[in-house]
C-alpha positions as CSV (number, residue, x, y, z in Angstrom):
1,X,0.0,0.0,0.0
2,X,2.7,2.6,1.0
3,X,4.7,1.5,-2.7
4,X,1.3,2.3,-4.2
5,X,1.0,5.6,-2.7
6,X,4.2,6.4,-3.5
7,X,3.9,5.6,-7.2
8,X,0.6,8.6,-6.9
9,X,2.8,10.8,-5.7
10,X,5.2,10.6,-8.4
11,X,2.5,10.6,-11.1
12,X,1.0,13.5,-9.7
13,X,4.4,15.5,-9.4
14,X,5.1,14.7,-13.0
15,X,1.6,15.6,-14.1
16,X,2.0,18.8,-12.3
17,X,5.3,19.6,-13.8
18,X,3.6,18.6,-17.3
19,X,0.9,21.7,-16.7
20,X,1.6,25.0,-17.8
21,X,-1.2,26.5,-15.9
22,X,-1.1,23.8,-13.3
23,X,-3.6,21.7,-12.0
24,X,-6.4,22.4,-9.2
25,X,-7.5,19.8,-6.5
26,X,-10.0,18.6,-8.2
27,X,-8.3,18.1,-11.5
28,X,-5.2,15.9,-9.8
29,X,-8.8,13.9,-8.0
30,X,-10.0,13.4,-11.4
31,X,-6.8,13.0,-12.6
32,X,-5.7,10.4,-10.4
33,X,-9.1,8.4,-9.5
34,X,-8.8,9.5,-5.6
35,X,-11.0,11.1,-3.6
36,X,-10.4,15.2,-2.8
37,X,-9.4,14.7,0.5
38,X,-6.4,11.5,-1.0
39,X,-5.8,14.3,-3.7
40,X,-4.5,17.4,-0.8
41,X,-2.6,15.2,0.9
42,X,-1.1,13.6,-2.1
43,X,-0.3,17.5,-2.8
44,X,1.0,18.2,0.4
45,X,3.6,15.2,0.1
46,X,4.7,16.7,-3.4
47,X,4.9,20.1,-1.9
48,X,7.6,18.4,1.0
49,X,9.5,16.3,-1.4
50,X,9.9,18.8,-4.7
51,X,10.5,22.8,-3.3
52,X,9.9,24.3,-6.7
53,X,5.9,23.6,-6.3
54,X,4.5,27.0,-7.1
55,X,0.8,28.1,-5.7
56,X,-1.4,30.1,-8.7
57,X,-3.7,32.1,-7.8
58,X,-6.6,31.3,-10.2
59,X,-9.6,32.5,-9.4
60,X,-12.2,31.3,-7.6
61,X,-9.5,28.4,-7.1
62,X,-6.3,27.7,-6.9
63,X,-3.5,25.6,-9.1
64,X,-0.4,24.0,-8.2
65,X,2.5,23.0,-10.8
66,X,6.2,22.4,-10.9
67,X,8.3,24.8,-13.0
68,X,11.6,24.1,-14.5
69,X,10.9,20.1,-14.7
70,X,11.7,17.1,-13.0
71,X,15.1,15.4,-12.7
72,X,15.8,12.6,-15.3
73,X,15.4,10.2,-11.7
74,X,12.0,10.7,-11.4
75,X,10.7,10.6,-15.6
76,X,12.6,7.3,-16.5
77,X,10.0,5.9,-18.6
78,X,9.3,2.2,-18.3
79,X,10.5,-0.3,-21.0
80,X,6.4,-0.6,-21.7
81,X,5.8,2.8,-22.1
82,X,9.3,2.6,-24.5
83,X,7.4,-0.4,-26.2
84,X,4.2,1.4,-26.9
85,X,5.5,4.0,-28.3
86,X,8.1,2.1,-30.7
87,X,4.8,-0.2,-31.6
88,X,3.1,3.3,-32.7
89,X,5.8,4.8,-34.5
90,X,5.8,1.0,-36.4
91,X,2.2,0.9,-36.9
92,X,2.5,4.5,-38.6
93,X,5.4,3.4,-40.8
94,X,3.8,-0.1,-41.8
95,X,0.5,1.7,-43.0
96,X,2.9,4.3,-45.0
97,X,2.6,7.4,-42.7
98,X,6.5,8.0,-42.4
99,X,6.3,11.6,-41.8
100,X,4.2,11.1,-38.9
101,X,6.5,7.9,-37.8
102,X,9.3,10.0,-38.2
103,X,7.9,12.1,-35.2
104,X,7.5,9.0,-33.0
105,X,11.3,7.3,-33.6
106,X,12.5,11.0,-32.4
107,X,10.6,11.4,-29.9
108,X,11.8,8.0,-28.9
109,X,15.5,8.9,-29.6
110,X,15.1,11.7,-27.2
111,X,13.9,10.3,-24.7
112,X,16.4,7.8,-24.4
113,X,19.3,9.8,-24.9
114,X,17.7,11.8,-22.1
115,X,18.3,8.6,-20.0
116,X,20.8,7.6,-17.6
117,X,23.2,4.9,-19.4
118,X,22.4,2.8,-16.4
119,X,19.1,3.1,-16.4
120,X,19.3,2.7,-20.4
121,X,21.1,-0.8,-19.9
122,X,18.7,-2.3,-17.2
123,X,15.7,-1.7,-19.5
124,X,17.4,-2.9,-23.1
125,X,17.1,-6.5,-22.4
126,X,13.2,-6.3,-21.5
127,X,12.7,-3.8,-24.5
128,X,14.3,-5.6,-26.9
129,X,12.6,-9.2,-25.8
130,X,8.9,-7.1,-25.9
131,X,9.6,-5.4,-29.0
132,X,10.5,-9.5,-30.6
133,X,7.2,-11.1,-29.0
134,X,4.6,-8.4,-30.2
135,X,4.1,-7.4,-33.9
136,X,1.3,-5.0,-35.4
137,X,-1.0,-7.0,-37.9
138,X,-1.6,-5.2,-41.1
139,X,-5.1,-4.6,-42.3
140,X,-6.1,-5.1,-45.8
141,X,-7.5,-1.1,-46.7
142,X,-6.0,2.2,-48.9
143,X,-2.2,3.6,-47.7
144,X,-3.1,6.6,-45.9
145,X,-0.5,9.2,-47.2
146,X,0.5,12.7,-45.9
147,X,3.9,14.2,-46.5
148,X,6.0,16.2,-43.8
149,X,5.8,19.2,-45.8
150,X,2.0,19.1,-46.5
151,X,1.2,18.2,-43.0
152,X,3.3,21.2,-41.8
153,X,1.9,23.5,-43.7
154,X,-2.1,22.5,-43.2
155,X,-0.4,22.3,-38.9
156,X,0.9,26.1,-39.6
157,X,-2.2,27.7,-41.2
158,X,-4.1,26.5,-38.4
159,X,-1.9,27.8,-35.9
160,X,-2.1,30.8,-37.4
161,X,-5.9,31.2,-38.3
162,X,-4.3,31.7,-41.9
163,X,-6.5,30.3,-45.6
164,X,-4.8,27.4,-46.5
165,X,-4.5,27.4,-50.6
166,X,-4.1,23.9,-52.4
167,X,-4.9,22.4,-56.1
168,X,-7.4,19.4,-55.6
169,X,-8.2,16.7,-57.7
170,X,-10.8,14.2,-57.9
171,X,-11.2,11.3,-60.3
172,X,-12.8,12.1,-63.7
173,X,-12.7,15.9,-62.8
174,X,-10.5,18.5,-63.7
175,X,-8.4,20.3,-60.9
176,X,-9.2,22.9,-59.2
177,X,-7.4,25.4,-56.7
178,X,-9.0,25.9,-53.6
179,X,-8.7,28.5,-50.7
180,X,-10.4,27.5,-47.6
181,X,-10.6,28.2,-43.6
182,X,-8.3,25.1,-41.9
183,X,-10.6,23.6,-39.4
184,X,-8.0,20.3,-38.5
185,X,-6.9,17.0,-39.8
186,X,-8.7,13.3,-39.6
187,X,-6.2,10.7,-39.7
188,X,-8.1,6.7,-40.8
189,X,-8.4,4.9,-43.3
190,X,-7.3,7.6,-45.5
191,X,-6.2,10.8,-44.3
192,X,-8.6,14.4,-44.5
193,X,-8.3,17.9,-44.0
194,X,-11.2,19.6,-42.6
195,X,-11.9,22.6,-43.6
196,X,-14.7,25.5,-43.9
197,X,-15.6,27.4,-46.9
198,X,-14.3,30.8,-46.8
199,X,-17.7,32.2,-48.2
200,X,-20.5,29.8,-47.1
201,X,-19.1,28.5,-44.0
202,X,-19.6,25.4,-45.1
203,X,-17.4,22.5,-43.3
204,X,-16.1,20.1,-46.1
205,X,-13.8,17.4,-46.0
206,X,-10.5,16.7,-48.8
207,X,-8.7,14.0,-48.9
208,X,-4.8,14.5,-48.3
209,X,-3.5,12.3,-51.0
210,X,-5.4,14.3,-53.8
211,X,-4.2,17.6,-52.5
212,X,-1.3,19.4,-54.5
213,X,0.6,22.6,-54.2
214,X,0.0,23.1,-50.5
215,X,0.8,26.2,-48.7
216,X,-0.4,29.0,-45.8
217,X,-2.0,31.8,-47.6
218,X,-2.0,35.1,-46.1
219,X,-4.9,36.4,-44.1
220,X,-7.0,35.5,-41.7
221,X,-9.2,32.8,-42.0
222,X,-10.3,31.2,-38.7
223,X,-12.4,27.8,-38.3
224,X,-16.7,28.5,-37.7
225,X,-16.9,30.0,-34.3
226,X,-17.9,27.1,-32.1
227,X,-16.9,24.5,-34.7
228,X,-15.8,21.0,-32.7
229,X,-13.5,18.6,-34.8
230,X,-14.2,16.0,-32.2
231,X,-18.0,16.6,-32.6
232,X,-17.7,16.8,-36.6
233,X,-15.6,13.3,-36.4
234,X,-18.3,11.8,-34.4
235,X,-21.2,12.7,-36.3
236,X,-20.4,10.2,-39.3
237,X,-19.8,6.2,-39.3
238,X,-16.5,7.0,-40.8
239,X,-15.2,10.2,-42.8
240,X,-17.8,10.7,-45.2
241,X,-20.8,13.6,-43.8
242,X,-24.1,13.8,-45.1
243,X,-27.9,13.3,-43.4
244,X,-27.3,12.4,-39.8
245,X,-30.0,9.1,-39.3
246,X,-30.9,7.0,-36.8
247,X,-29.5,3.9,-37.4
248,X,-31.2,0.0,-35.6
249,X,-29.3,-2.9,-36.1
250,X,-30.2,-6.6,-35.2
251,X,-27.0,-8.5,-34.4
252,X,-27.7,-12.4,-33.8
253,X,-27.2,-14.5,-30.5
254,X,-24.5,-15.9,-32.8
255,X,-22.5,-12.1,-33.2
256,X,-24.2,-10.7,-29.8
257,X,-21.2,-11.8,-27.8
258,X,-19.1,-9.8,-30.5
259,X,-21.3,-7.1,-31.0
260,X,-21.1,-6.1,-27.1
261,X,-17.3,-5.6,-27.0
262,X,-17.8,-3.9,-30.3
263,X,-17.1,-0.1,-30.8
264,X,-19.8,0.7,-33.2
265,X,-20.1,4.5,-32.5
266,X,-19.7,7.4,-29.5
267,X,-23.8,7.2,-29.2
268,X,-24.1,3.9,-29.3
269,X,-26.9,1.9,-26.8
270,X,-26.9,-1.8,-26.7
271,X,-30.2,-3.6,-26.2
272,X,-30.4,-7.3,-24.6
273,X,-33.2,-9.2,-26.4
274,X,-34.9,-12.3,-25.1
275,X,-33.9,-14.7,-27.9
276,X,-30.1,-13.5,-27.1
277,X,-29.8,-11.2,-30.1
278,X,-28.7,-7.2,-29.6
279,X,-29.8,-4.8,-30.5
280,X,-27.8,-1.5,-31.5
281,X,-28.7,1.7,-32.2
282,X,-26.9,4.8,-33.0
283,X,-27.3,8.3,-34.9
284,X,-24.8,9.1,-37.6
285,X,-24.0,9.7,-41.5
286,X,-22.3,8.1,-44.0
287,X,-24.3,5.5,-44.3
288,X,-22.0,4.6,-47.5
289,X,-19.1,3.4,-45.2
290,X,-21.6,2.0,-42.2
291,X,-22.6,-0.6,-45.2
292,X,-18.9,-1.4,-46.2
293,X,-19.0,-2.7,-42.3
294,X,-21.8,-4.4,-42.2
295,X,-20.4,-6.6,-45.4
296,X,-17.9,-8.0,-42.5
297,X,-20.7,-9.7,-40.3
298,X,-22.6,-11.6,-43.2
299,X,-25.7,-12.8,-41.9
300,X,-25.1,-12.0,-37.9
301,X,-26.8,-8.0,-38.3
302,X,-30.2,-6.9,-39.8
303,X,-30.4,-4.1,-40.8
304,X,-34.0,-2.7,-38.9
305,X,-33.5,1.3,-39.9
306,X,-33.2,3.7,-41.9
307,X,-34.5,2.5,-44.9
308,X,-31.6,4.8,-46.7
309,X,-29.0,2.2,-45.1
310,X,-31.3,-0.6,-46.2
311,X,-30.9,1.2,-49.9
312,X,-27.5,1.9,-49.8
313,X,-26.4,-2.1,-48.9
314,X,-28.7,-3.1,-51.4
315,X,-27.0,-1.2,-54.1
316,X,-23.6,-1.8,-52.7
317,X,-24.8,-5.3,-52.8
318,X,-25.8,-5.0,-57.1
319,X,-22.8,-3.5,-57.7
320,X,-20.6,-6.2,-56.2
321,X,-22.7,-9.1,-58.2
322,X,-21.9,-6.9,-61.2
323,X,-18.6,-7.2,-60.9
324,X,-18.7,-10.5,-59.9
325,X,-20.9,-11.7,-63.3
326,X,-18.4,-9.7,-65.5
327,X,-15.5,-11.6,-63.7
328,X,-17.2,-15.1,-65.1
């Protein structure tokens, strides 16, 4: 018990020292899964053991934080949290994103070379046996793709409120230059840049790997006031936006086991039925992309609502026996 409370203590001095503005007793609470009355004497312990604690006055409350750091001593990261983030950096590079691996394997070189040799030698062996017993299996599905230079210049005009300017192209249409308000970035299946119109307002999404000729544009072009990438990303099945729906699926006692440790979307409810079937409902778009899924469970899901989705597999559906007819 008194290791465990140790260990807190620790996370919560590093946490504070990670805050610029600091955090306030109920954050490190929240934070750390204690109660408020665990969380000020977990304070008070950091306050005795690390000197630079500084007190902010914040109004109607109070933060604490640590400037200047902590020692190497007390951020050693642990051969796991060395192995997660080596596994990331590989999953990037294995599903073509090197720009964004590159990132990672620095990050990772800095942080060991902010190590202690000793404490670099006592963690090898266990990193390098981790790193041989766990692998990253690749999914069949398109190579996302976003250069270091694009990505840096959609990152800087969005730091900057700046119009972002690019030449887009689509299949079977001719390119066309765009200037538009940089809203953020979805990283997926394939990789999009959200962005508003700068006349309508309009939110749109454009797919990095048909982008060209990207660069910061000068002026000022913020996103929608209000605008919420995390609430835009949630609002479809995957990237595509159109008519948010309510969507009822059926999943059979044969897939309900499945289908309740699956993530099907942020609104989901899950439904026990009497015969041992689920039922799942949720409300988002693209129902386009909600069908390609629902190809992957065969006969386990019925598709109860909208009729659109009904529609939309059925067509997906035509298409696919098309293609299969013509292959014969």
């Amino acid at each position: 018990m008194r290791h465990d409370k140790a260990v807190l203590v620790i996370e919560l001095a590093r946490r504070m020292a990670a805050s610029a503005e600091g955090l306030t007793l109920d954050e490190m609470a929240h934070e750390l899964r204690v109660g408020r009355r665990t969380a000020e004497r977990m304070r008070d312990a950091v306050i005795l053991l690390f000197p630079s604690v500084e007190e902010v006055s914040d109004p109607p409350t109070k933060r604490w934080r640590i400037r200047g750091g902590l020692s190497a001593f007390e951020q050693a990261p642990t051969a796991t949290e060395l192995l997660e983030l080596s596994k990331a950096a590989q999953g990037l590079r294995t599903a073509g994103e090197a720009g964004r691996a590159a990132a990672l394997e620095g990050l990772e070189r800095k942080l060991k070379s902010a190590m202690r040799s000793t404490t670099l030698n006592r963690l090898a062996p266990d990193l390098e046996a981790l790193v041989r017993a766990e692998t990253i299996a690749v999914q069949a599905g398109p190579r996302p793709n976003a250069d270091e230079a694009m990505l840096a210049a959609i990152r800087g005009a969005v730091l900057a409120q700046s119009p972002l300017g690019f030449t887009y192209s689509r299949p079977g249409a001719e390119a066309r230059r765009r200037s538009v308000a940089p809203c953020g970035v979805m990283f997926g299946r394939a990789n999009y840049l959200v962005a508003a119109d700068r006349d309508s307002g309009r939110v749109q999404t454009f797919r990095l790997d048909r982008m060209s000729a990207v660069e910061a544009l000068a002026g000022f072009a913020p996103p929608p006031p209000e605008f919420d990438l995390s609430v835009f990303a949630s609002q479809s099945f995957g990237i595509y936006q159109d008519e948010i729906e309510d969507v009822v699926l059926r999943v059979s006692p044969e897939g309900a086991a499945e289908a309740r440790g699956w993530r099907w979307h942020p609104t989901q409810t899950l439904e026990d039925q009497a015969d041992g079937s689920v039922i799942v409902r949720f409300r988002a778009s693209g129902m386009r992309e909600l069908a390609w899924h629902l190809f992957t469970w065969g006969e386990q899901v019925k598709i109860l609502a909208p009729q659109r989705l009904k529609a939309v597999m059925a067509g997906e559906l035509a298409a696919a026996q098309r293609a299969l007819d013509s292959a014969s």
